[in-house]
C-alpha angles and dihedrals in degrees: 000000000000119000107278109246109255137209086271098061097040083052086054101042078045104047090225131108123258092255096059087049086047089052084046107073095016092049117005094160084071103051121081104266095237086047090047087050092047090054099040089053086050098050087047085047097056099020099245118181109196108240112247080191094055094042093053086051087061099048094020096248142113098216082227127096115195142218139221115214136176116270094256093060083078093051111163117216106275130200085251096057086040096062085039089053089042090241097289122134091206101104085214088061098051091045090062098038089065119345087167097052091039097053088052082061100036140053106023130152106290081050097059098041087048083048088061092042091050089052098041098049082048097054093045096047091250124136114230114225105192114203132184126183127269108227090204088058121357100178096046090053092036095047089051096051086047090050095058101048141063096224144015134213117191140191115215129271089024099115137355120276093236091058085047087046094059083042100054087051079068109035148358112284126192115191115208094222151066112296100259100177131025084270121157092223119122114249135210110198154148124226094261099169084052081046097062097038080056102058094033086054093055099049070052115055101013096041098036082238119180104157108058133157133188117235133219150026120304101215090126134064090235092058093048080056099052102051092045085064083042090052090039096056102045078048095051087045101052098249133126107281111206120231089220152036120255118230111185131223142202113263093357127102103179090163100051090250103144093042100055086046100054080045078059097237103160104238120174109217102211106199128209084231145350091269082058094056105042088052093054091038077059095049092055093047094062086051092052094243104151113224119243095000085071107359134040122211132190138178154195143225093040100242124183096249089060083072101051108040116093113264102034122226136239109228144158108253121221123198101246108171085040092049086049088050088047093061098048095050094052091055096048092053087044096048084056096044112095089212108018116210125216111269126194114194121199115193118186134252126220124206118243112203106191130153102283095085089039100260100124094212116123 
């Protein structure tokens, strides 16, 4: 490739110093408009592309902003999503060989809040830099992706607070969770603990619901959340309230799940999120348990595949892209602030009734 024209030779074609090209393209309101046009003829005559690099030099900033992900935001394409695409490459194809089976794999909820984060540093001239963790070596990958932004937006679990910690000294740093520890992190949320009342209340009161169980792990801080609104509902209604989470297993019915249903004893399954939820509806299904007609089933985070399985499923719907525009927007007023304070940002869930937990709304 030829060398790339610089700031030097523009100012030269031009007749103007490199400080006027600088102010040209940085500032242009502020340059002469015959100067601006002389410049701007000399930088289409030599091809000349102005330096993000060289600019952040001057004011001490990239101009990008990064995010964190979950390694499987960075999925490669894998023998299983090919026979599914039919082993098209032409996203349309795949779409129509199997939209079901495509929507259980994307977009789930890390696609639609980087969703938000991609529009909102568009629309506010910033570059997006994704991440995700090495597992050789996670600092060392974390701590280079912090080193080249102005700003870093992170999902949970994805690297350890004292490494955030380290980060945040440098520059600002929004989690995308629940505040789990007296950290002094922003925080984009959503009131996960109200959420799960909500939805209890409703297999209660709508649904005449006595037997329920909460499924799924409690590694995050969300999910702990979750299930204490679940606990506080069943509490509040006089019912038993149970001491743990239930995670199922093939082939496994520790809690007694698949046989009160054949007995027909009407239970409502509340899930920590929507994956949650798809997986168990699939695991009645292979024992021949009918949702809602035995079972009821209910979610959480609102995905699109939650629409389009059959039956749909009642969830709690977050506001992913808006969570995502949230956390832009707090960095970037952060980035501006001279002493940043903490933010905590709570956006607001809306209740999804569908057919999995019998109501026939769509």
């Amino acid at each position: 490739m030829p060398k790339a024209a610089t700031v030097y030779d523009v100012a030269a074609l031009a007749g103007v110093s490199i400080a006027t090209v600088s102010m040209t393209f940085r500032r242009p309101e502020r340059v002469r408009p015959s100067t601006r046009q002389a410049v701007e003829v000399a930088a289409h005559q030599l091809n000349y592309v102005p330096s993000a690099s060289a600019r952040g030099l001057a004011n001490g900033r990239s101009g990008a902003l990064g995010l964190l992900a979950y390694d499987y935001l960075l999925r490669p394409r894998t023998p299983d999503v090919a026979a599914v695409a039919g082993d098209s490459d032409d996203p349309i194809e795949s779409v129509r060989e199997g939209p079901d089976e495509m929507c259980r794999q994307f977009p789930l909820y890390v696609d639609e809040v980087q969703r938000g984060v991609e529009l909102e540093c568009w629309e506010r001239g910033y570059a997006l830099m994704l991440g995700g963790t090495s597992r050789s070596n996670p600092d060392v990958t974390v701590t280079d992706i912090a080193g080249r932004v102005d700003g870093l937006a992170v999902f949970p679990q994805t690297i350890s607070g004292a490494l955030l910690d380290r980060i945040a000294r440098s520059i600002p740093v929004v989690v995308l969770s629940t505040p789990d520890r007296d950290d002094s992190f922003s925080h984009v949320t959503v009131d996960n603990r109200g959420g799960t009342r909500a939805i209890t209340e409703h297999l209660i009161g709508a649904h005449g619901m006595r037997d329920l169980l909460f499924i799924g792990d409690l590694h995050t801080d969300e999910n702990r959340q979750r299930f204490a609104g679940f606990r506080d509902t069943l509490r509040s209604a006089g019912l038993s309230v149970p001491e743990n989470a239930y995670v199922p297993v093939p082939g496994h019915d520790p809690s007694g799940v698949f046989d009160r249903a054949q007995r027909k004893i009407p239970i409502g399954l509340v899930c920590a999120n929507d994956d949650e939820a798809l997986r168990t509806m699939d695991l009645l299904a292979a024992r021949g348990v009918a949702v809602p007609d035995q079972v009821a089933v209910t979610g959480f985070d609102g995905i699109v595949a939650s629409r389009v399985v059959r039956p749909s499923l009642t969830t709690l719907r977050q506001p992913m892209v808006h969570m995502g525009r949230a956390a832009v927007d707090i960095l970037l007023g952060q980035i501006e602030a001279p002493d940043p304070a903490q933010v905590i940002r709570q956006l607001p869930l809306q209740l999804i009734l569908r057919e999995s937990c019998g109501c026939r709304t769509r």
